[in-house]
C-alpha positions as CSV (number, residue, x, y, z in Angstrom):
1,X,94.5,-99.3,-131.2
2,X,98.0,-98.2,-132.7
3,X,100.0,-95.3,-131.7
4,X,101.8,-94.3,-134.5
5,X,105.7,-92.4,-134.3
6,X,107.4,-90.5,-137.2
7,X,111.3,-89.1,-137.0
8,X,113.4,-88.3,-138.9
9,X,112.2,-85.0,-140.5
10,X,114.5,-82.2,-140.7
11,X,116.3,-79.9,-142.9
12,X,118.6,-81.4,-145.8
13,X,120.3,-79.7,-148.9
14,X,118.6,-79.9,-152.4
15,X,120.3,-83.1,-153.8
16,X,120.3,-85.0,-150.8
17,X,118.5,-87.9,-148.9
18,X,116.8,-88.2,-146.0
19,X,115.6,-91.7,-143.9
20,X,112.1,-90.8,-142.7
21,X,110.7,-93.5,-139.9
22,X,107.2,-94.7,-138.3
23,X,107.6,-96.4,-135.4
24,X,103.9,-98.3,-134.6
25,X,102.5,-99.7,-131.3
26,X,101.7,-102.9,-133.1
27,X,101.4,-104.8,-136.5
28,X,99.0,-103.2,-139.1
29,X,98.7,-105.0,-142.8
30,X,99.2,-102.1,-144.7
31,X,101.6,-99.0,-143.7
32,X,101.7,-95.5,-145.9
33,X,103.2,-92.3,-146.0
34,X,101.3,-88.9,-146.9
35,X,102.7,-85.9,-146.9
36,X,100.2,-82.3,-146.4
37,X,101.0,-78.7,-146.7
38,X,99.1,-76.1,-144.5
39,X,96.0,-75.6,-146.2
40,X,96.4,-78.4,-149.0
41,X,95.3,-82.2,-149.1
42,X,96.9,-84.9,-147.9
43,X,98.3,-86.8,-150.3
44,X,99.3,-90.4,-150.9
45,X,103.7,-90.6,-151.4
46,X,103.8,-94.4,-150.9
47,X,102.4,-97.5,-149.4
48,X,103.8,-101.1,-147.9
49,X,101.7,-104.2,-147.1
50,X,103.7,-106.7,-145.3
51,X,107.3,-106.3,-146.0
52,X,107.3,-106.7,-149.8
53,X,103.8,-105.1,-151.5
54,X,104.8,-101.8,-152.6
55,X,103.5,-99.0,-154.2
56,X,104.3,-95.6,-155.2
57,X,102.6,-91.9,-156.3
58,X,102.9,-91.8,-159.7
59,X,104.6,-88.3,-159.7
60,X,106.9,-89.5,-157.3
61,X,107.9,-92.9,-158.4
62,X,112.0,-92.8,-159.1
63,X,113.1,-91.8,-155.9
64,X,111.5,-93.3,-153.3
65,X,111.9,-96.6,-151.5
66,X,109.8,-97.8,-148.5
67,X,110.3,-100.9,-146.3
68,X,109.5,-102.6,-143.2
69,X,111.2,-103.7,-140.1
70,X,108.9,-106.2,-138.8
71,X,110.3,-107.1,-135.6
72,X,110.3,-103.6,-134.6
73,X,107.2,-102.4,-136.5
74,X,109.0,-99.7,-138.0
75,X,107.9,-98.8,-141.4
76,X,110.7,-96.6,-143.6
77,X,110.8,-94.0,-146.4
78,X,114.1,-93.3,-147.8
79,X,114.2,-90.2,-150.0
80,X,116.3,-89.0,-152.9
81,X,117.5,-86.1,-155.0
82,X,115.7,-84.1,-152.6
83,X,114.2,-80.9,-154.0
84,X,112.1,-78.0,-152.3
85,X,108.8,-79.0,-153.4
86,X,109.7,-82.2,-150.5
87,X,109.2,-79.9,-147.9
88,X,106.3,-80.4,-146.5
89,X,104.7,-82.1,-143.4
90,X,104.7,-86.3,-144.1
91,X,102.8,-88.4,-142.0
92,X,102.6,-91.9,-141.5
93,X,99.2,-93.9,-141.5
94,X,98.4,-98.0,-141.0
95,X,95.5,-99.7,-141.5
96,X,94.0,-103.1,-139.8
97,X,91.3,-105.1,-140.6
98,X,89.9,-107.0,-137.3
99,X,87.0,-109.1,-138.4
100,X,87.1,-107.4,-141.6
101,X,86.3,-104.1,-140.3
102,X,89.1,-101.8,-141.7
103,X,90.3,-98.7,-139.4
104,X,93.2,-96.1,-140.0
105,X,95.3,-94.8,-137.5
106,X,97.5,-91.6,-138.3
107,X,100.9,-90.4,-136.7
108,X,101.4,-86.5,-135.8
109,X,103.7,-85.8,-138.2
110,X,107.1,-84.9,-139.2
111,X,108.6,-81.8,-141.0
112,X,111.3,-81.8,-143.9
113,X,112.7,-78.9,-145.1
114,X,114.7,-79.1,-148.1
115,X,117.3,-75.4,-148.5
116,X,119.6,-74.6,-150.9
């Protein structure tokens, strides 16, 4: 099983960027991001399988970038032009397929707040 890390959460002026990270236990093909509010889905910000396959939330598309460190297992989500509605919880998620069988594996979370 993977034990999934996220840091990097904080607060950060509107207009800014933040470097969120996932640090994993082990390899997993695919690697996302989600982000949740209290009380609200959680809701796909951007995906990575291997260390070039990307793809992004439409709504959010433009300011995102996400990449891998494989040697460390490290998965990263670089935002920009930060605005308040970034604020909420994100959390990281990978996904293996051992014989085919596909399991997901979720990280506890990290917090950004965006302030003016």
């Amino acid at each position: 099983q993977l034990r999934l890390v996220e840091s990097g959460g904080g607060t950060v002026e509107v207009g800014g960027s933040l470097t969120l990270s996932c640090t994993a236990s082990g390899r997993a093909p695919a690697t996302n991001w989600y982000r949740q509010t209290p009380g609200n889905e959680r809701d796909f910000v951007a995906g990575i399988i291997g260390n070039s396959g990307t793809n992004y939330a439409d709504s959010l598309e433009g300011r995102l970038s996400i990449s891998r460190d494989d040697p460390t297992n490290t998965v990263y989500l670089q935002k920009n032009n930060l605005k308040p509605e970034d604020s909420p919880t994100y959390y990281c998620n990978a996904v293996t397929s051992p014989n085919g069988n596909y399991k997901n594996y979720w990280g506890q979370g990290t917090h950004v707040t965006v302030s003016s």
